[in-house]
C-alpha positions as CSV (number, residue, x, y, z in Angstrom):
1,X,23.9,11.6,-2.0
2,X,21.9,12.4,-5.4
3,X,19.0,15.2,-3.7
4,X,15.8,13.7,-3.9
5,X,12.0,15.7,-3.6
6,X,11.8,13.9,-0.4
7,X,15.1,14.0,2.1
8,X,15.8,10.8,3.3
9,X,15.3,10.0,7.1
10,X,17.7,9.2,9.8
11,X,17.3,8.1,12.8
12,X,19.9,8.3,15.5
13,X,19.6,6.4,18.6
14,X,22.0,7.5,20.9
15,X,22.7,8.6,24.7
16,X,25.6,11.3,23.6
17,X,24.7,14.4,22.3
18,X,27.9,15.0,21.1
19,X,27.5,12.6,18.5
20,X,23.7,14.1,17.5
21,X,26.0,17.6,17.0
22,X,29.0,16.1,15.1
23,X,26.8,13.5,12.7
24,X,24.2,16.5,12.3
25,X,27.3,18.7,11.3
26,X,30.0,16.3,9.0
27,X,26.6,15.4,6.8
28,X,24.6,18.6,7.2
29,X,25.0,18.8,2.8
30,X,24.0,15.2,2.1
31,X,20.2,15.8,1.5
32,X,19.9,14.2,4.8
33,X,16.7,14.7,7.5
34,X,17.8,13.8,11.0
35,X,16.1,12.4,13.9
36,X,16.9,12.4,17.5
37,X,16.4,10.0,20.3
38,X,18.5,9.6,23.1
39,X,17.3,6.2,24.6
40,X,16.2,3.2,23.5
41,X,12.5,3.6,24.4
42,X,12.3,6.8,22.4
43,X,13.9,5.3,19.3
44,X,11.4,2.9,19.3
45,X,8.7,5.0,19.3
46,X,10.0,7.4,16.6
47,X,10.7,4.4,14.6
48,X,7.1,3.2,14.6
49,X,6.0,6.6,13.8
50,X,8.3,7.9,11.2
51,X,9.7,5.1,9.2
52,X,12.9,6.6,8.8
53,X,14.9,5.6,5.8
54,X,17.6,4.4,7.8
55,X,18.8,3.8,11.7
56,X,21.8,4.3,13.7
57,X,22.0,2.5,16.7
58,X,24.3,3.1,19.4
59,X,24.8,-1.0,21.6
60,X,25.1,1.2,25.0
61,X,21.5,3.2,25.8
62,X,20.8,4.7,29.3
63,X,17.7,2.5,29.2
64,X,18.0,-1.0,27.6
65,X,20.8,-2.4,25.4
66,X,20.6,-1.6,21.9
67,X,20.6,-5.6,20.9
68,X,17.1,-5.6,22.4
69,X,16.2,-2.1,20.8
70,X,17.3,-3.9,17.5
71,X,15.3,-7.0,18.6
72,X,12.4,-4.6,18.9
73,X,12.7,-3.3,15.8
74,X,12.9,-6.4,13.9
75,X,10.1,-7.7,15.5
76,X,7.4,-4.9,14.5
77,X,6.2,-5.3,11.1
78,X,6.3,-1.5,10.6
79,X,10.3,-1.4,11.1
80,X,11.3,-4.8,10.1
81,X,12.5,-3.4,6.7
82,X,14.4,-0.3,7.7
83,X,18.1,-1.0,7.8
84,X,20.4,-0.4,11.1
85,X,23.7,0.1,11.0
86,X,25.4,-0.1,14.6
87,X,27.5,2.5,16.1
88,X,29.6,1.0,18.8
89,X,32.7,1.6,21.0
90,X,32.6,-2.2,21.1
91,X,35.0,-3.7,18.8
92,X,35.0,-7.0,19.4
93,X,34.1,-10.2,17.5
94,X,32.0,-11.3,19.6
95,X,29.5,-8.0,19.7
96,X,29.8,-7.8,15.9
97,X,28.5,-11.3,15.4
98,X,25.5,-10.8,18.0
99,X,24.3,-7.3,16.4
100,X,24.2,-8.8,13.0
101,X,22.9,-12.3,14.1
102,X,20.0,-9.8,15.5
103,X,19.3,-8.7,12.2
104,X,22.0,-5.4,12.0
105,X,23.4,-4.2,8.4
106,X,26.2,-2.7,9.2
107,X,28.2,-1.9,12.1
108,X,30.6,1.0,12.4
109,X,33.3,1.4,15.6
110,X,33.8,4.7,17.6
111,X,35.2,7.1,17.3
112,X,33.7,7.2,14.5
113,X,35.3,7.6,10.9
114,X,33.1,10.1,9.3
115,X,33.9,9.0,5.4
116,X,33.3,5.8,5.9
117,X,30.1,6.1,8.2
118,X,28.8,8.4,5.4
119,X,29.2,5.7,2.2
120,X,27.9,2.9,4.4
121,X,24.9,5.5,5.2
122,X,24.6,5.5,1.0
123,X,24.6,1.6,0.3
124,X,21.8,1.7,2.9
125,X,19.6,4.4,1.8
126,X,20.1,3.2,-1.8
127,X,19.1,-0.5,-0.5
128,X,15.8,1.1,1.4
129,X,15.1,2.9,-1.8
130,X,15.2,-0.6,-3.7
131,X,13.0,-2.3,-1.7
132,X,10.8,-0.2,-1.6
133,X,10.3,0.5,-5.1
134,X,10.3,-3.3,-5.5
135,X,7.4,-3.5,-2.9
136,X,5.4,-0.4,-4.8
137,X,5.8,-3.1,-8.2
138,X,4.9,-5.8,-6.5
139,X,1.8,-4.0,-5.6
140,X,1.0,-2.8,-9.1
141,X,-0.9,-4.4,-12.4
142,X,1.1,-3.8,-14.9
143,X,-1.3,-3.6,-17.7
144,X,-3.8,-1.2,-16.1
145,X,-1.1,0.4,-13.7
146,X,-4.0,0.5,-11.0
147,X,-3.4,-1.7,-7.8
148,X,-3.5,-5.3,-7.5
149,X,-5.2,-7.8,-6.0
150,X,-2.6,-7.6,-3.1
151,X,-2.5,-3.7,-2.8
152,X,-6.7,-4.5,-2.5
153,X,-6.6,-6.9,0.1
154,X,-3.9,-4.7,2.2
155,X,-5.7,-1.5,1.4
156,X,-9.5,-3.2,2.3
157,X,-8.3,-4.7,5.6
158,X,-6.8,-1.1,6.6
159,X,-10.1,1.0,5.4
160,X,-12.0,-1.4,7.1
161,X,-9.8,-1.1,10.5
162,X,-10.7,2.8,10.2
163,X,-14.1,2.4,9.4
164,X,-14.2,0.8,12.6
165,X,-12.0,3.0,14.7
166,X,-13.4,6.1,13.5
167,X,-17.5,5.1,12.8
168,X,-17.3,6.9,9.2
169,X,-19.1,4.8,6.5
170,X,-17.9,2.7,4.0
171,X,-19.0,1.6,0.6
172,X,-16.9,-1.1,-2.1
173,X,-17.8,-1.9,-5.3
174,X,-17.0,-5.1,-7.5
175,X,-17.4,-4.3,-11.1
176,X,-16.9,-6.9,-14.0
177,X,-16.7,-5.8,-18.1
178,X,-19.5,-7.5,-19.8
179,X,-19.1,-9.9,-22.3
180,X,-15.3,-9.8,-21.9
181,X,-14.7,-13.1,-23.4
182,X,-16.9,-12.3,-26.3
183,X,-15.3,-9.3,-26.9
184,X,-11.9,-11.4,-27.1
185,X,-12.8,-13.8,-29.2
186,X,-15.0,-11.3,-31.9
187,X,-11.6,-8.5,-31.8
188,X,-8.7,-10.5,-30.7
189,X,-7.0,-10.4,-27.2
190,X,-5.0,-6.8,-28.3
191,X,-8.7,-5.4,-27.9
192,X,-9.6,-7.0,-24.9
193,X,-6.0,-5.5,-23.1
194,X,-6.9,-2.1,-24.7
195,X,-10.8,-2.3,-23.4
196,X,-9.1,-3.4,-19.7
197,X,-6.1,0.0,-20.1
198,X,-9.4,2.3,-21.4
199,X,-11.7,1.2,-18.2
200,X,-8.1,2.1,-15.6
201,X,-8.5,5.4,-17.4
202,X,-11.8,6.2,-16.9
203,X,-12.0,4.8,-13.5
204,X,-8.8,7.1,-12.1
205,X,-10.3,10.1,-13.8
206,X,-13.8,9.5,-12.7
207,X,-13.6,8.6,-8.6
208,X,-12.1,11.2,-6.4
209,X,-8.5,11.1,-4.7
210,X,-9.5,9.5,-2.1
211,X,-10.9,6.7,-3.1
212,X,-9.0,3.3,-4.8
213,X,-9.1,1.3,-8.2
214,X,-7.8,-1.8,-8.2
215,X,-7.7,-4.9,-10.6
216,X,-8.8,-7.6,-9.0
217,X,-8.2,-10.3,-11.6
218,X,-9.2,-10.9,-15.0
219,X,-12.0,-8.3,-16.4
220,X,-13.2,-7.7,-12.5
221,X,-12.1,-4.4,-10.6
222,X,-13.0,-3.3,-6.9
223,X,-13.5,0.0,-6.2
224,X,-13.0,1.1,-2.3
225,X,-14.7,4.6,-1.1
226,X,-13.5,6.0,2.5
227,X,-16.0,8.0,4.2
228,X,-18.6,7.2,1.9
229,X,-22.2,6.6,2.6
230,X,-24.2,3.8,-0.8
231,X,-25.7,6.5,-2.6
232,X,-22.5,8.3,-3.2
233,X,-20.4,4.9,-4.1
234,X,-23.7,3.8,-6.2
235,X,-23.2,7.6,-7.9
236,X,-20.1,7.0,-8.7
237,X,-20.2,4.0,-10.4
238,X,-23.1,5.4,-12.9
239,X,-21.1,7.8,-14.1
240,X,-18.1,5.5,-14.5
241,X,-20.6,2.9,-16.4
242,X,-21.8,5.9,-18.7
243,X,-18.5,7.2,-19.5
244,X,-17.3,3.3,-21.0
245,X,-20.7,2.9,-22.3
246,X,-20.5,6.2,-24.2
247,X,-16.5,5.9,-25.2
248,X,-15.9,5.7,-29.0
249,X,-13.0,2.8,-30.2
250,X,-11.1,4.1,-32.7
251,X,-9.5,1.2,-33.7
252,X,-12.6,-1.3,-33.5
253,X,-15.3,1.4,-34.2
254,X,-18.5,-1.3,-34.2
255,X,-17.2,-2.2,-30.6
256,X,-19.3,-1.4,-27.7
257,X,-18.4,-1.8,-23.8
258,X,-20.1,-1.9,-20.9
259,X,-19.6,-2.7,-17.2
260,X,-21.4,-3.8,-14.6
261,X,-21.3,-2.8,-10.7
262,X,-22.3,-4.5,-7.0
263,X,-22.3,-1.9,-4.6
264,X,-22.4,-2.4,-0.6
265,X,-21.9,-0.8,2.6
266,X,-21.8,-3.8,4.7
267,X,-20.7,-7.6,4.8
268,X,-22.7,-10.7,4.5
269,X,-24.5,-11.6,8.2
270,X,-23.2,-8.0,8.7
271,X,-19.4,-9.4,9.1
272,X,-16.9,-6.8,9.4
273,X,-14.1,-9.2,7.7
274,X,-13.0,-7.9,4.0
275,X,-14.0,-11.6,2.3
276,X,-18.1,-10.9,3.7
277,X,-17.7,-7.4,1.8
278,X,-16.3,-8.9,-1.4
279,X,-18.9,-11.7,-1.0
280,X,-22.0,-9.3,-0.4
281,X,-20.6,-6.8,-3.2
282,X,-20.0,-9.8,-5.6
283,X,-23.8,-10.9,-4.7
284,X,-25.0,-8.0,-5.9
285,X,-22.5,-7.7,-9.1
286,X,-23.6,-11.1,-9.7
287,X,-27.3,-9.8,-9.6
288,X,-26.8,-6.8,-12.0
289,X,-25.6,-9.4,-14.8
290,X,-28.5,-11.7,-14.1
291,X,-30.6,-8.3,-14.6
292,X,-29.4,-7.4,-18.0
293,X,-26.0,-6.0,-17.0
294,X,-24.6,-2.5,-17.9
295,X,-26.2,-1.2,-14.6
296,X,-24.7,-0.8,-10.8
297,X,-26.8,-2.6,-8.5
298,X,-26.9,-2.6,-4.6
299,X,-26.4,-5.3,-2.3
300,X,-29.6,-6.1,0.2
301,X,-31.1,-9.1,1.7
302,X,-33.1,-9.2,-1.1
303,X,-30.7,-9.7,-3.4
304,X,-29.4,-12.9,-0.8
305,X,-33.4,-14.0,-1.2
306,X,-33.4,-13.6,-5.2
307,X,-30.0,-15.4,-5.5
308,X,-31.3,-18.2,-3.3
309,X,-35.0,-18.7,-5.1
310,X,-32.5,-18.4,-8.3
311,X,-30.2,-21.3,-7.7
């Protein structure tokens, strides 16, 4: 297998430790990082927590039968995607049919060919590899390479689920490019994509590695900050407004940028649910633009008192 910065993971799941020694030994050079469990319970539970890159299952476990581990498996969100290949002394038709039927890959027969255990091994790591890379695009804007409106959403309700747990604050911001459609329609859409590449840019070298960037749709970004308490968020997004105000366009040198920002640290009614957060956040974007723009503004129940008198 080509060697890779990160081993890949395998899981065995078997009640013979004579199998752990002799897989562990045929494939000790194949770049390969083994896990043990020796019943079904304890695959499970290294499964959850590990997310190997692939599984082999043995169908005969001291405590359940591997069909039902592979059940389990395919039933958690968390291992649903990781591929099993079966290991049985069970060479019938019959088990074959029920192991795949369950969601299986592949399935290898005991005693076990070591050759042909190790190329199956390959097609599945190289198929885990796929998916997830296809999972990582999926999750990516491709014309400002910063998360999309999917990796936001999954990435919100997580934060917000540790926020929770763990009683550390949490700030998001919605920001929004001013005049976007003006700036379209004066210097051309090529301008507007190179105004939306130059804001990415300045918004993953301005927050800190911990925090998130993504492009929520349009000229509109969200901006989610672990651990972090308004002023620090509402810090933040001043120096990211100053550094697009203040950036020079080559190519369109009469051009000027700005952005604005809605900052909170709560939902609407207090809510806990990631829509109140982008509502309350969007409230107060929504007021920074109605007070002149190019400025981060914070959401508060006055802003829910100005909005209403407004409209």
């Amino acid at each position: 297998m080509p060697s890779q910065e990160q081993k890949p993971v395998v899981l065995l799941i078997d009640d013979s430790p004579s199998i752990h020694r002799l897989l562990a030994y045929k494939l000790k050079n194949e770049g390969l990082e083994f896990l043990a469990a020796f019943t079904g319970g304890e695959g499970i539970e290294l499964a959850v927590s590990q997310t190997p890159s692939l599984i082999l299952l043995d169908l005969t476990l001291p405590d359940m039968n591997g069909l039902d581990v592979l059940r389990a498996l395919k039933e958690n969100p968390k291992t649903l995607t990781i591929p099993v290949i079966i290991i049985s002394s069970n060479n019938s038709s019959q088990e074959k049919v029920a192991a795949f039927e369950t969601g299986a890959m592949d399935f290898v027969c005991k005693p076990v060919d070591v050759p042909e255990l190790r190329a199956r091994m390959q097609s599945a790591i190289r198929f885990t590899r796929m998916m997830r890379t296809l999972e990582q695009r999926a999750c990516i804007d491709a014309l400002t390479e910063l998360g999309n409106r999917a990796r936001f959403d999954q990435l919100m309700n997580s934060e917000l689920k540790e926020s929770e747990r763990s009683k550390f604050p949490l700030a998001l911001a919605m920001c929004d490019i001013d005049h976007f459609k003006r700036l379209n329609d004066t210097y051309g859409h090529p301008a507007g994509d190179e105004v939306l590449r130059t804001f990415a840019g300045i918004l993953t070298r301005s927050i800190r590695v911990y925090d998130e960037a993504c492009r929520f749709g349009g000229e509109e970004f969200a901006l989610i900050f672990p651990n972090t308490r308004m002023d620090e968020a509402v810090g933040v997004c001043e120096r990211v407004r100053k550094s697009l105000e203040a950036h020079a366009w080559t190519r369109y040198p009469d051009m000027r940028c700005t952005v604005s920002f809605g900052v909170t640290d709560r939902g609407i009614s207090g809510s806990r649910e990631p829509y109140a957060w982008v509502e309350a956040a969007d409230r107060a974007l929504y007021a920074a633009k109605h007070g002149g723009r190019n400025r981060v503004e914070r959401y508060s129940e006055a802003i829910d008192e100005t909005l209403r008198r407004a409209g």
